[in-house]
C-alpha positions in Angstrom: 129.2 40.5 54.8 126.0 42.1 54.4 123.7 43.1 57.6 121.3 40.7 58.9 117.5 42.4 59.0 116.1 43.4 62.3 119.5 43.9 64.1 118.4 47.0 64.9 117.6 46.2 68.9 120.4 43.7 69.1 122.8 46.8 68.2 121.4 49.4 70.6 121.7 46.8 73.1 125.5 46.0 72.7 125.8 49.7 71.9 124.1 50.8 75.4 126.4 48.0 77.0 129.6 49.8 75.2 130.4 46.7 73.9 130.5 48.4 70.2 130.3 51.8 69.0 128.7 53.8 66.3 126.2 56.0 65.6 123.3 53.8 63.5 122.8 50.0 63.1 125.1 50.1 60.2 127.9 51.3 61.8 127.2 49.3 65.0 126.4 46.5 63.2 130.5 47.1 60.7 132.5 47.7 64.3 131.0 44.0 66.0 132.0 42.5 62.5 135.4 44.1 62.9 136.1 43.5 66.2 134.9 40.2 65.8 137.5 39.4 63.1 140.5 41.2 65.0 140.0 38.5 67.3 140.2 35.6 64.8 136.5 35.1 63.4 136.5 34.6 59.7 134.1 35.2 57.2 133.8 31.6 57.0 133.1 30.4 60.5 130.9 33.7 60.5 128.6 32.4 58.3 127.9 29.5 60.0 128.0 30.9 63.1 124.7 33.0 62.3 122.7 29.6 61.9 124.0 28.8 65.3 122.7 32.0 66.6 119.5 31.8 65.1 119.2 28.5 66.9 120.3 30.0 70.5 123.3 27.5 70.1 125.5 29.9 72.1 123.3 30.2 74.9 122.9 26.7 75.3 126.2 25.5 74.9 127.4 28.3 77.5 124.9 27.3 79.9 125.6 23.7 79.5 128.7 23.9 79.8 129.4 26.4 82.5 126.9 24.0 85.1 129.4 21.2 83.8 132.6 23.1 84.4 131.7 24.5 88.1 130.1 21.4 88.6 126.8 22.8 90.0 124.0 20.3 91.4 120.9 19.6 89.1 118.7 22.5 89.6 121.6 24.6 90.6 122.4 26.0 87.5 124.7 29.4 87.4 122.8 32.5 85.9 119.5 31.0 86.7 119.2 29.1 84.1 117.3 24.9 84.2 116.7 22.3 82.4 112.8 20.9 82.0 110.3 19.0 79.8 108.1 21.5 78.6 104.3 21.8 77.5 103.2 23.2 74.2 103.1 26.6 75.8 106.4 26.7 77.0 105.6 26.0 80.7 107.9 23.8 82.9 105.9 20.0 83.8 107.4 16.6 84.9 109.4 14.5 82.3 107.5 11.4 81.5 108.6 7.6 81.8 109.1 7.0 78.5 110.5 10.8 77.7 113.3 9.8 80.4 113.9 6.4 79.2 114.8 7.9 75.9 117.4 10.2 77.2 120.5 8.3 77.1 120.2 7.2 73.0 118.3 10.5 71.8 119.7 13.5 73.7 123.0 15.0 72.8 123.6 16.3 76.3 123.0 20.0 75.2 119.3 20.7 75.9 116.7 21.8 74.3 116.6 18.2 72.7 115.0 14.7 73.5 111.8 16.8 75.4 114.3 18.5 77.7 114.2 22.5 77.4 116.7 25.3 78.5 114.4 27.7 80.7 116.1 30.8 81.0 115.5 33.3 83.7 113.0 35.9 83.5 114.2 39.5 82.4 116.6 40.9 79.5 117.9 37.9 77.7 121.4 40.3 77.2 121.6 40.4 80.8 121.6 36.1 81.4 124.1 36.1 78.5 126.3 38.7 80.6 126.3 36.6 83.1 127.4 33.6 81.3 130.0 35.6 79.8 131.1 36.9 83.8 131.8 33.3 84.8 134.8 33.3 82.6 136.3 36.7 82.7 134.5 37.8 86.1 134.6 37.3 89.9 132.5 35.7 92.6 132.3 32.2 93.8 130.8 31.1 90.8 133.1 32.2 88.4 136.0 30.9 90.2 134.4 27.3 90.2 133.4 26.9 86.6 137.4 28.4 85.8 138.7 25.6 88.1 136.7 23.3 86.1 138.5 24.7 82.9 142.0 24.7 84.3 141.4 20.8 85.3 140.2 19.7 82.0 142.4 22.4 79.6 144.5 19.9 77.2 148.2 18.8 77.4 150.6 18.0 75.0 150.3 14.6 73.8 152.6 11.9 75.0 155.1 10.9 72.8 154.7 8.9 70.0 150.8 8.7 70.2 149.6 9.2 66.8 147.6 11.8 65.9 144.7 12.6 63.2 142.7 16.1 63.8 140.1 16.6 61.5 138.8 20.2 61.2 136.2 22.0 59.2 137.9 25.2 57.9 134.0 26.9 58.0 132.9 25.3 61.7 130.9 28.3 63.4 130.2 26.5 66.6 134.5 25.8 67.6 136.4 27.7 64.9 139.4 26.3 64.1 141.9 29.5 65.4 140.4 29.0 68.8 140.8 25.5 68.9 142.4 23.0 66.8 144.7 25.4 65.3 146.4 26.7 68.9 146.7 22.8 70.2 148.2 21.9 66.9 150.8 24.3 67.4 151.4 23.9 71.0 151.7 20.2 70.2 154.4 20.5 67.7 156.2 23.4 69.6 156.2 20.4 72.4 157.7 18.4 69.7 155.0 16.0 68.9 153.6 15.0 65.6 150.4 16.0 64.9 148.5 15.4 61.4 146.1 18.3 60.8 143.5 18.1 58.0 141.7 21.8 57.9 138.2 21.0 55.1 137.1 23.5 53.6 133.3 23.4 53.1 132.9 21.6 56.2 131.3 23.1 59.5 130.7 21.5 63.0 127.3 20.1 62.3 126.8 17.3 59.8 122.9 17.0 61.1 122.4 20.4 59.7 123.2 18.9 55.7 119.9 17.8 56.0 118.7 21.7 55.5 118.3 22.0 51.2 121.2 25.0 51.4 123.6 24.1 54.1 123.8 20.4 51.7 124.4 22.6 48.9 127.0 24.8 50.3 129.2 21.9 52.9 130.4 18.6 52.9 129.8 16.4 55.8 132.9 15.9 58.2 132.4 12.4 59.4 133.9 10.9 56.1 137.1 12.6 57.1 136.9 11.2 60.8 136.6 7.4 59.7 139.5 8.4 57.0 141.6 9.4 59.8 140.3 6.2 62.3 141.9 4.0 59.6 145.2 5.4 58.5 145.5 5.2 62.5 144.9 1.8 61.9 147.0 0.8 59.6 150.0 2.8 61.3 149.8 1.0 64.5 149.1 -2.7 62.9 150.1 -2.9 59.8 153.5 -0.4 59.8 152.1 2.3 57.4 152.9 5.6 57.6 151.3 8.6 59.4 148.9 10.6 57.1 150.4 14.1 56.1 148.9 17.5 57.1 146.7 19.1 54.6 144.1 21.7 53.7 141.7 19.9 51.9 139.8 21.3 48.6 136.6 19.5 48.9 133.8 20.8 46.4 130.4 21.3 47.7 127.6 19.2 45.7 125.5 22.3 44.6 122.0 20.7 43.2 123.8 17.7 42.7 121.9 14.9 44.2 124.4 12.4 44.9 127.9 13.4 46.8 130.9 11.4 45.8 134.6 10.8 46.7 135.4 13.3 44.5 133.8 16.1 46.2 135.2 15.1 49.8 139.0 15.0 48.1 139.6 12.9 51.0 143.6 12.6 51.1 145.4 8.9 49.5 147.6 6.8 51.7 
């Protein structure tokens, strides 16, 4: 893949760190790609994933989710981070009436969205992201609360007999599919359950993001898969069909096409 421009601070940063190694950008920049893939990323997800870093996805989502985990109190936010409407310029002010009466239909949950900012703390952004990353594989109070909050909500085998539909896009940046779907499919059928598993290729995490000229071009939307799964569920339970097959699904991206049909989601037959 080739180097992204102006990764030239970002590497002597992970590079002081010792979290890569080489002697210029380029080789900096060829060991993080390698190590990243030795731990499952493909070029695929990698791709994708570059959008969600150029939209501070990662920081969000780890900060979100880490306060949700250790279940920290509003304004009690690990790593310093919190949540806040924010003026034009950036600065912290009070959410207005109608601002907060839009919350629960327009936010996603995930600030920055719906007037609700992240605010990060003040210093090295490498250094808040460490500390994000320190709550998982670290120590201290906090760390041990937002793990305990993993451990409680890590997933199980299914029960028995309860049918099963995972839709996945084979090029999602956000959750790849070999740290996610792919690991609970197989500990589900190593458990002996039956699991359906439809892997997309051409389809990411975000279907918002079609909206963007290129990422339309390039992927599919995922959702058509989801209500394809919804009602071969359907029909299994009420009407005595059979569970869908597992497949990995050759859709075909629309290119300049304007319109996007059935034929480019290759959405599997009952």
């Amino acid at each position: 893949m080739p180097i992204a421009p102006n990764v030239g601070p970002a590497c002597s940063t992970l590079a002081g760190a010792g979290l890569v190694q080489g002697a210029s950008d380029a080789e900096r920049a060829r060991d993080a790609y390698d190590r990243l893939h030795a731990r499952g990323w493909t070029d695929a997800a990698l791709r994708v994933g570059a959008l969600s870093t150029n939209f501070e996805l990662w920081r969000a989502v780890a900060a979100t989710y880490a306060s949700a985990y250790g279940r920290f109190a509003a304004g009690e936010h690990p790593c310093g981070f919190r949540y806040a409407a924010v003026d034009p310029q950036g600065a912290a002010r009070a959410a207005t009436a109608a601002e907060r009466a839009a919350w629960w239909s327009d936010a996603s949950g995930i600030p920055p969205g719906a007037g609700v900012a992240l605010i990060a703390p003040q210093g090295e952004p490498f250094e808040s992201l460490r500390c994000l990353r320190a709550l998982w594989d670290g120590q201290g109070a906090a760390a041990a609360r937002v793990r305990a909050g993993i451990t409680a909500t890590r997933a199980s085998a299914p029960r028995q007999g309860l049918p099963i539909v995972i839709a996945h896009g084979v090029n999602d940046g956000l959750i790849p599919v070999a740290f996610t779907s792919a690991p609970y499919v197989a500990m589900a059928r190593d458990a002996g359950r039956q699991v359906t598993f439809w892997q997309v290729e051409n389809a990411q995490h975000f279907d918002a993001f079609l909206g963007l000229p290129s990422m339309g071009e390039r992927y599919v939307p995922l959702m058509p898969y989801m209500y394809a799964a919804l009602d071969r569920v359907w029909a299994h339970l009420y009407e005595a069909a059979p569970m869908p097959m597992s497949a990995h699904i050759q859709s075909i991206p629309r290119g300049n096409d304007r319109q996007l049909t059935w034929r480019n989601l290759a959405v599997p037959v009952p």
